[in-house]
C-alpha positions as CSV (number, residue, x, y, z in Angstrom):
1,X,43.1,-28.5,-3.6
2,X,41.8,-27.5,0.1
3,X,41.9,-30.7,1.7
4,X,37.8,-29.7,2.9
5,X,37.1,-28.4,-0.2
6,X,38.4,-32.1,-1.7
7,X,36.6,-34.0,1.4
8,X,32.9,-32.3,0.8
9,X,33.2,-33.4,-2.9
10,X,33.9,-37.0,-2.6
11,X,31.0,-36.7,0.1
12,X,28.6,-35.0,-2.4
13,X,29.4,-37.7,-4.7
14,X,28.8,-40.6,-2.0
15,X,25.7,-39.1,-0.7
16,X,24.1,-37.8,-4.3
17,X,22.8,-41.9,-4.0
18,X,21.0,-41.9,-0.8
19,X,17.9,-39.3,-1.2
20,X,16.6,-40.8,-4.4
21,X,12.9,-42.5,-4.2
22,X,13.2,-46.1,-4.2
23,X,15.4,-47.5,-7.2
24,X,17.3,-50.3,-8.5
25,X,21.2,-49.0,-8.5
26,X,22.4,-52.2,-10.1
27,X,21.7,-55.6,-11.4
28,X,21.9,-57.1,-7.1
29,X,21.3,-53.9,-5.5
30,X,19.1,-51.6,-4.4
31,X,19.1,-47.9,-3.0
32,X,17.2,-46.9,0.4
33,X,14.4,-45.0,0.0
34,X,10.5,-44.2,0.9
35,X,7.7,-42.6,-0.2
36,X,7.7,-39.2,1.9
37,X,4.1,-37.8,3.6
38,X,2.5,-34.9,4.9
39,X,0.8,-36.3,7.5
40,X,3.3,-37.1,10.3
41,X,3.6,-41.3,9.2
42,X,5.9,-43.8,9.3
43,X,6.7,-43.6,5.3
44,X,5.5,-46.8,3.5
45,X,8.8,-48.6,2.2
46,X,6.8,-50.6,-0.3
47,X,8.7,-54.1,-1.6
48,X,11.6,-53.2,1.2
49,X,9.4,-53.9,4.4
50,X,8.8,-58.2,3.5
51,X,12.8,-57.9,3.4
52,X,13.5,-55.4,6.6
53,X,11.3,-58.1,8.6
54,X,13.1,-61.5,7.5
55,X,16.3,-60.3,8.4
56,X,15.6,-58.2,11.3
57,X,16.7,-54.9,9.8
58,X,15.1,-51.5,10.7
59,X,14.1,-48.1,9.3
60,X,11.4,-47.0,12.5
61,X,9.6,-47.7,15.8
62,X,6.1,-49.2,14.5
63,X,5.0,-49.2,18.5
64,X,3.3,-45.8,17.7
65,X,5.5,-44.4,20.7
66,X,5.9,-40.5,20.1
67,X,10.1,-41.2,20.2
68,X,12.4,-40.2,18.3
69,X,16.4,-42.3,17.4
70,X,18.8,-39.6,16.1
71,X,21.5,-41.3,14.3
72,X,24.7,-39.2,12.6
73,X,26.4,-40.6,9.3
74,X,30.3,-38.9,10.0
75,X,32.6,-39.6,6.9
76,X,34.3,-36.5,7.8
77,X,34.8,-34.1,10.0
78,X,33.6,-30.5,9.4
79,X,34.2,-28.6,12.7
80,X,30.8,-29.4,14.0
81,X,30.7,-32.5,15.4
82,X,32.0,-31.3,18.8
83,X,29.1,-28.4,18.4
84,X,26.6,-31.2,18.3
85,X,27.9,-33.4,21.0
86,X,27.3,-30.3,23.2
87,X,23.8,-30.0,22.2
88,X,23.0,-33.6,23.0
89,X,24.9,-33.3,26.8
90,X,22.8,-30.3,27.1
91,X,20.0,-31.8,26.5
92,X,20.3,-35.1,27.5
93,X,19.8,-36.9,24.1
94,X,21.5,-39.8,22.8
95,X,22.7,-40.8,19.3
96,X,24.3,-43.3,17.4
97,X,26.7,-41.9,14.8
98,X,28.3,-44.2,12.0
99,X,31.2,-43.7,11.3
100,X,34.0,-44.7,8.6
101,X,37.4,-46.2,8.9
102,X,39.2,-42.1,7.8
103,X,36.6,-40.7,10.3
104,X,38.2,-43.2,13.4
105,X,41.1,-42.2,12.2
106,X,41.6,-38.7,11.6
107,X,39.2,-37.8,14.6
108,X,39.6,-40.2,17.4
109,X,39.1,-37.9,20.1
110,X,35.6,-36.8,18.9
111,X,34.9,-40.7,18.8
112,X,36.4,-41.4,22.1
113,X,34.4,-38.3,23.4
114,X,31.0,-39.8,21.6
115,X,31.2,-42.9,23.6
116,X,32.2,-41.3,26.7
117,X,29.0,-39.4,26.7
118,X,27.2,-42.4,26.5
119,X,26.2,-42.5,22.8
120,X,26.5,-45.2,20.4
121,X,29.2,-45.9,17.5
122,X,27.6,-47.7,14.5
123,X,29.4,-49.3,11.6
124,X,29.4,-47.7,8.3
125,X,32.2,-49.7,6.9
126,X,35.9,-48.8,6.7
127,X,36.1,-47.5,3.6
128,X,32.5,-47.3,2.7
129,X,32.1,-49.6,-0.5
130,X,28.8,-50.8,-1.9
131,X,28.6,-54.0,-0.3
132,X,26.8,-55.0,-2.9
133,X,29.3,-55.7,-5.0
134,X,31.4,-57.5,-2.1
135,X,32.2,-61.0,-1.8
136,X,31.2,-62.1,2.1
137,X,34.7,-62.3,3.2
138,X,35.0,-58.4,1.8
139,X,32.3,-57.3,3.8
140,X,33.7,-58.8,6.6
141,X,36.8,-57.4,6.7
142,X,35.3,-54.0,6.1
143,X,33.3,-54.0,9.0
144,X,35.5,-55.9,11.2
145,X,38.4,-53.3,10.8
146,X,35.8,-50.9,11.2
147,X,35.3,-52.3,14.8
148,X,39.2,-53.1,15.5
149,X,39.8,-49.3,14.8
150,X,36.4,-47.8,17.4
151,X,38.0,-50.5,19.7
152,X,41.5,-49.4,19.8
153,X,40.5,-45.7,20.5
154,X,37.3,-45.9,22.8
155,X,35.9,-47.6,25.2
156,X,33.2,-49.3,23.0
157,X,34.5,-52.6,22.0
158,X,31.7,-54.0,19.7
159,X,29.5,-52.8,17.5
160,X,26.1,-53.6,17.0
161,X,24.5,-51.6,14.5
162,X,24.9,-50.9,10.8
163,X,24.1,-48.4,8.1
164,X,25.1,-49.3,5.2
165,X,27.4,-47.5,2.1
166,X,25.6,-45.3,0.1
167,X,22.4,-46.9,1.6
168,X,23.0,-49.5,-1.1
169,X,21.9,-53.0,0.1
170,X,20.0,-56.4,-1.4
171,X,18.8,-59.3,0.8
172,X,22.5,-60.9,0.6
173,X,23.6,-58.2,2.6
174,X,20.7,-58.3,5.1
175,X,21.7,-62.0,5.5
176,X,25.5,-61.5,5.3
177,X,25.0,-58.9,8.0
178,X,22.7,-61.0,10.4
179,X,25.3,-63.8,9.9
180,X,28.4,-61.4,11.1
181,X,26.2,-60.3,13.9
182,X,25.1,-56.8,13.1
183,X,21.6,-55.5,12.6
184,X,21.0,-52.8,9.8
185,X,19.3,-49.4,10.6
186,X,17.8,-47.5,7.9
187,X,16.0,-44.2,8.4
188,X,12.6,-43.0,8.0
189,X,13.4,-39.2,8.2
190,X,16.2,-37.3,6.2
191,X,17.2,-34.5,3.6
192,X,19.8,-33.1,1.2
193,X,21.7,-31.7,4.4
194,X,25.1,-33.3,3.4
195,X,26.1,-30.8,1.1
196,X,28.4,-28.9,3.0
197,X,29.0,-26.6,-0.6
198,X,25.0,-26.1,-0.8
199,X,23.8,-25.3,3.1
200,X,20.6,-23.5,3.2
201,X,20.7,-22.2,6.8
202,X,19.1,-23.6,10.3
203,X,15.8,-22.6,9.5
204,X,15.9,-24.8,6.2
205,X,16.9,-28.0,8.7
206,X,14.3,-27.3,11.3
207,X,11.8,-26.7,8.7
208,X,12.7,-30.5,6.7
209,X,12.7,-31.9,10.3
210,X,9.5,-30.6,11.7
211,X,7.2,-31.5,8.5
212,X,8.5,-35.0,8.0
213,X,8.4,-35.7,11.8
214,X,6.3,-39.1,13.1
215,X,6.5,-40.9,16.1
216,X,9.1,-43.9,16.1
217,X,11.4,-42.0,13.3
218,X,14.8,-42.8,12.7
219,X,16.0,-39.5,11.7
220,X,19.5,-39.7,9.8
221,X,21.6,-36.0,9.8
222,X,25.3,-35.7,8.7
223,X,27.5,-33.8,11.3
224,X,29.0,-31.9,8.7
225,X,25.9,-29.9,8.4
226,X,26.3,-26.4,9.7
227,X,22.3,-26.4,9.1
228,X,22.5,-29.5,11.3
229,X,24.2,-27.9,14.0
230,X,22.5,-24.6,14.0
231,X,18.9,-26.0,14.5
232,X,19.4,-29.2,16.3
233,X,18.9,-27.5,19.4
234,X,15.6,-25.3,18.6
235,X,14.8,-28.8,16.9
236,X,15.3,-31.1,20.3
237,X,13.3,-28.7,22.3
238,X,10.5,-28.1,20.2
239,X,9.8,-32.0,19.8
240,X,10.0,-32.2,23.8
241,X,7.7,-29.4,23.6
242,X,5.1,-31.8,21.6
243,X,5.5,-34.7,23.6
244,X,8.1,-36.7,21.5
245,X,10.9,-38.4,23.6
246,X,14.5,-39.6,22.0
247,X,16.1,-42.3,23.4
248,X,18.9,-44.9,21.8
249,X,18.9,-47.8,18.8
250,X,19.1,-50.1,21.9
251,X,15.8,-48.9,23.4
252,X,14.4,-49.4,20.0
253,X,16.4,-53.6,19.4
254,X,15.2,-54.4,22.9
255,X,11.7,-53.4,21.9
256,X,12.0,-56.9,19.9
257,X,8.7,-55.5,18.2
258,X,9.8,-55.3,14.4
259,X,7.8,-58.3,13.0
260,X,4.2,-58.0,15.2
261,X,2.3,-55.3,13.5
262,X,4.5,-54.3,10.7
263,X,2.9,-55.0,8.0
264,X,0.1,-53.3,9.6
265,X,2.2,-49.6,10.3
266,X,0.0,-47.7,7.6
């Protein structure tokens, strides 16, 4: 089997998870998700938000800000990373992109090239497991060999931030993360655009990204979207164009404003 072909399936399957409404995926976890709206909100996140603001987590800017955080989940490489990374130069944008232990280490250039051009790397585990289902000391070791390997080939020797498998999670993992020093980012703003078998064309991506749009998203998009990479510029200019600014998750952490007024976001 084409080696893509066999790549964009496992994805598919990893990914088929994420875009449900909230749900419980299994007895001790649960599956990131909101309730979407029509009216340019931060989505309401319902029983998640008491347990996003004990353990520090995020999934938005509640400052009311019109910004924008653009983080990438890259599990593989498609051919459009590189693509995208020009867009962001071009227009001055940073991102965080999480990546896996295979992405690190079939594409080190593109991550050396990421942190060269000033964006961020986040962890999304080395083998992207449900932590879940993880003892601690799994976990761990998942993320720490996530960091070993972005150390050894980039100039970023830490990392901060964390999206987690499958967007599977439960307060144990919110601890267990807080505990090992890293900070969970959610997203407020996404669609089905990881389907590299189903692409629906830029217009399709712009369109998703326009109506959910809110000031202080987190906007997740896979780089392996040719949608992705065909509309992110029209996408970046037109939110200028309305007034919204993008800046990085460490704009956002350094904020420090995740537990004064949350509860109050709707």
């Amino acid at each position: 089997m084409d080696k893509k072909i066999s790549s964009s399936i496992i994805y598919l399957l990893i990914f088929s998870l994420i875009f449900l409404s909230p749900i419980q995926v299994a007895a001790s976890g649960f599956g990131w998700g909101y309730a979407k709206n029509n009216e340019h909100k931060i989505p309401e996140i319902g029983k998640y938000q008491e347990m996003l603001v004990k353990y520090g987590a995020y999934y938005a800017d509640y400052s009311g800000e019109k910004v924008v955080y653009l983080t990438f989940d890259n599990g593989f490489e498609q051919g459009f990373t590189a693509d995208i990374l020009n867009i962001l130069k071009k227009e001055s944008v940073p991102a965080t992109f999480f990546v896996t232990g295979h992405y690190v280490k079939s594409e080190a250039d593109l991550v050396k090239r990421m942190v060269n051009e000033g964006h961020i790397i986040g962890n999304h585990s080395y083998h992207h497991p449900d932590f879940t289902i993880l003892t601690k000391e799994a976990m761990k070791k998942e993320l720490e060999t996530l960091e070993e390997a972005v150390a050894a080939v980039s100039e970023q020797k830490e990392i901060k931030y964390l999206r987690p498998p499958r967007g599977t999670f439960n307060e144990q993992t919110l601890k267990w993360s807080n505990e090992l020093g890293l900070i969970h980012i959610f997203w407020s703003l996404a669609f089905n655009d990881w389907n590299v078998n189903g692409q629906k064309g830029a217009q399709y991506a712009y369109d998703q990204v326009m109506a959910q749009i809110h000031p202080g998203a987190i906007v997740l998009l896979h780089a392996v979207s040719s949608d992705n990479a065909s509309a992110l510029e029209r996408i970046i200019q037109d939110l200028k164009k309305q007034g919204y600014s993008f800046k990085s998750l460490d704009d956002l952490v350094f904020k420090d404003i995740l537990p004064k007024g949350f509860m109050d976001i709707n």
